[in-house]
C-alpha positions as CSV (number, residue, x, y, z in Angstrom):
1,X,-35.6,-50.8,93.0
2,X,-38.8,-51.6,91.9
3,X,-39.9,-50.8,88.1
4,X,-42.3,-46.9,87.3
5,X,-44.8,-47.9,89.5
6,X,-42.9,-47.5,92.8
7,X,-42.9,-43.8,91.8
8,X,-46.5,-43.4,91.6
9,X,-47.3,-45.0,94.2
10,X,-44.3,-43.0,96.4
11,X,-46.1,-39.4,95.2
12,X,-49.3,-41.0,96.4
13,X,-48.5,-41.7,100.3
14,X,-45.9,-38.8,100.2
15,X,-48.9,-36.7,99.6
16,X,-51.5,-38.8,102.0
17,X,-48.6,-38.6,104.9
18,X,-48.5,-34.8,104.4
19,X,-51.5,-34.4,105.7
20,X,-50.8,-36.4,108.8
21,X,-47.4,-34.4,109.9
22,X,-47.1,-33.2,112.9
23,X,-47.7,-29.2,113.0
24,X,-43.6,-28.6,113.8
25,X,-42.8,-30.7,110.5
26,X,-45.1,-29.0,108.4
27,X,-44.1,-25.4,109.3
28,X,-40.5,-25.0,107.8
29,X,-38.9,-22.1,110.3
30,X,-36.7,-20.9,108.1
31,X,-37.3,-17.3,106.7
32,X,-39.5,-17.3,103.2
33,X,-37.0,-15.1,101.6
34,X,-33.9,-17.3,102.5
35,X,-32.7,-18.4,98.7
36,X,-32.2,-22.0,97.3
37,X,-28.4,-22.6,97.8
38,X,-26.7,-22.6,94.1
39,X,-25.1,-25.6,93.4
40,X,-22.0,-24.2,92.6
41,X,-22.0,-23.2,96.4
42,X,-22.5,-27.0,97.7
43,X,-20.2,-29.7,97.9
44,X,-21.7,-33.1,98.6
45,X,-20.2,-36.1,99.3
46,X,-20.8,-39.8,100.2
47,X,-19.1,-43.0,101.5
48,X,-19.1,-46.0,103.1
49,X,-20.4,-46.0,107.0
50,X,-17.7,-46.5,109.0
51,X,-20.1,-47.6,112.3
52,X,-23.4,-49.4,109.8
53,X,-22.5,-52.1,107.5
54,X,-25.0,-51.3,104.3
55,X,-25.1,-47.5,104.5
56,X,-23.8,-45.0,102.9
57,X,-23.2,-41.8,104.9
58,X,-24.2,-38.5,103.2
59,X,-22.8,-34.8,103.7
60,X,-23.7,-31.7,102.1
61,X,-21.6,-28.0,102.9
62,X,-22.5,-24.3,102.2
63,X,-19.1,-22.5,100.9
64,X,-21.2,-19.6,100.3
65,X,-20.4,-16.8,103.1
66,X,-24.5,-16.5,103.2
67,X,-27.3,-19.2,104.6
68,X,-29.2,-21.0,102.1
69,X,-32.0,-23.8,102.0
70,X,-31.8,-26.7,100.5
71,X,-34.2,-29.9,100.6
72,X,-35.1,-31.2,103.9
73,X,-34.5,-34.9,102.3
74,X,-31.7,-35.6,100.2
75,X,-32.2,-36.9,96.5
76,X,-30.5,-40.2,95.8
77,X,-30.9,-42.0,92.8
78,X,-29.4,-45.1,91.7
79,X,-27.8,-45.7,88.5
80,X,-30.6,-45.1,85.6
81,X,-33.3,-46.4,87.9
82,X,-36.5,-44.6,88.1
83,X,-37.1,-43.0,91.1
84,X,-35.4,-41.9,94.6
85,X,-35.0,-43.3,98.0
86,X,-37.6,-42.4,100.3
87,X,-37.2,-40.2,103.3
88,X,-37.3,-41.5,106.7
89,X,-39.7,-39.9,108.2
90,X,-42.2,-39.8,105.4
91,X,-42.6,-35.8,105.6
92,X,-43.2,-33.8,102.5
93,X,-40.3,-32.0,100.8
94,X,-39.6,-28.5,102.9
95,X,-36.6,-26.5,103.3
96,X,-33.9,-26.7,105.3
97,X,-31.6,-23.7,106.3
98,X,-27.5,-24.6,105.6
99,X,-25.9,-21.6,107.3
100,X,-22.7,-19.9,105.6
101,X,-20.2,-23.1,105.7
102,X,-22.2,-25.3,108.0
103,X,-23.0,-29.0,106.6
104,X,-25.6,-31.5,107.2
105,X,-26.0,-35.0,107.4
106,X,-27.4,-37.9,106.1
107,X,-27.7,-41.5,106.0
108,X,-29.4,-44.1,103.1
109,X,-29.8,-47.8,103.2
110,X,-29.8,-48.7,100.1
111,X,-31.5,-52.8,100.3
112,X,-34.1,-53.9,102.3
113,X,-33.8,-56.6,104.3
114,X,-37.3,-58.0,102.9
115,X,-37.9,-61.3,101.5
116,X,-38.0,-59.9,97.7
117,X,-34.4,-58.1,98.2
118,X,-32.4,-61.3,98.0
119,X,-34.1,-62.2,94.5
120,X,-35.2,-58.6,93.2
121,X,-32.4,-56.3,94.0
122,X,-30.6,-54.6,91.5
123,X,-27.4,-53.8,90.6
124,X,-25.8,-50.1,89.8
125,X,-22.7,-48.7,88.9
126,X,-23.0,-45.2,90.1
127,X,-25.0,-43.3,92.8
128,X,-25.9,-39.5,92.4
129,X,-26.7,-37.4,95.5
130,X,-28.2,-33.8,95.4
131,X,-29.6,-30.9,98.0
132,X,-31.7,-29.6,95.9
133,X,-34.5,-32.1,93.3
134,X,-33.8,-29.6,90.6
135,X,-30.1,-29.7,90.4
136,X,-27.7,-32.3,88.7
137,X,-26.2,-33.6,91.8
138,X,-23.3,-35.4,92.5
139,X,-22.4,-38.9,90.8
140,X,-20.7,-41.3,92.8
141,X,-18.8,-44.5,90.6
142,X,-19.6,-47.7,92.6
143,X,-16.2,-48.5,92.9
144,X,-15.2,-44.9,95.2
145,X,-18.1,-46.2,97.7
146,X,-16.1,-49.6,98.3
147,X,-18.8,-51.3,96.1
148,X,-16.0,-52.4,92.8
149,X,-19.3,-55.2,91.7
150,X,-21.9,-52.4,91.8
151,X,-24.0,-50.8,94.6
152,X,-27.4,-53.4,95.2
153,X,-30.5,-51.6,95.3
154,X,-34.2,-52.4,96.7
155,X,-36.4,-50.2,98.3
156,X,-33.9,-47.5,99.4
157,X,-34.6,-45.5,102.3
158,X,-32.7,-41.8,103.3
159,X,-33.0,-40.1,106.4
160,X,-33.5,-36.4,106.1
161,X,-30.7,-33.8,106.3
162,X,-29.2,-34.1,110.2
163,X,-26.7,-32.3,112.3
164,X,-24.3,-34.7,112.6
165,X,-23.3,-38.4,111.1
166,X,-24.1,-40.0,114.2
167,X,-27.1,-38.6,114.2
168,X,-28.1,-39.2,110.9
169,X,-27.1,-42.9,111.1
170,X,-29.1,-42.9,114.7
171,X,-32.4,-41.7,113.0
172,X,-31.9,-44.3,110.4
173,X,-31.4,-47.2,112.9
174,X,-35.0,-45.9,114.9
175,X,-36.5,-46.0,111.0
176,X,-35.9,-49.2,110.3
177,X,-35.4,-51.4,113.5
178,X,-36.1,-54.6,113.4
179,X,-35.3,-55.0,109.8
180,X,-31.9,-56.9,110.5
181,X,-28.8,-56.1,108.9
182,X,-28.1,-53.8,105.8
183,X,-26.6,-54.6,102.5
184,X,-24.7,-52.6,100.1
């Protein structure tokens, strides 16, 4: 992951792409007075890809007996690193509507596969994972997401919240095409 700047510059094209989403991104459908799920209500987890070497798979579940919202774009952060992966699409952060024990989907790629990753990634010993920017989140040791040497980071990318896995691991594969093979 790159060093403060990255997170500057990230708020900086987050906010230039808002302007350019499509209409149907923008415009959250879900009802204004749906609350922010509590996180006492959530249980996320994450692992391992079982079908995409280099990505860890993502879930989030609402054991509240209500709907809630939580982010549109899960918040990973790596270790005592300074910022988040980016979402994939760039869309600015919305809610999305977890009904009453549904759950959602994600995927993150954690290295790029750019000339600099090689020589610049970094190494971490835990990943956290939240629904929702202002809560604590999840940590998850290194070692429970088959990484026992550390997870690698460089310029980690996360696909918004999906319906399904496969879907999730789908939309990250139409991301990032072309960018070879994935490393965790």
């Amino acid at each position: 992951m790159r060093a403060r700047h990255v997170t500057a510059a990230t708020a900086a094209a987050l906010a230039l792409t808002a302007l350019a989403v499509p209409a149907s991104w923008a415009a959250d459908a879900t009802p204004a007075a749906l609350p922010r799920c509590a996180e006492k209500d959530l249980t996320v987890r994450a692992g391992l890809s079982d079908d995409t070497e280099g990505v860890l798979d993502l879930s989030v579940r609402n054991d509240a007996a209500k709907a809630c919202l939580v982010d549109r774009v899960p918040t990973v952060l790596y270790g005592d690193l300074d910022g988040a992966a980016l979402p994939l699409p760039t869309v600015p952060h919305g809610g999305y509507t977890l009904g009453a024990h549904d759950t959602a989907y994600a995927a993150v790629r954690s290295v790029s596969d750019s000339a600099d990753a090689a020589k610049e990634a970094r190494t971490v010993m835990y990943v956290t994972v939240s629904a929702v920017p202002d809560h604590d989140g999840r940590r998850f040791p290194a070692l429970n997401l088959g990484a026992p040497a550390g997870v690698q980071v460089w310029e980690p990318v996360t696909t918004l919240w999906q319906s399904s896995p496969a879907r999730a691991e789908q939309v990250l594969t139409e991301q990032v095409s072309g960018q070879g093979k994935l490393a965790v």
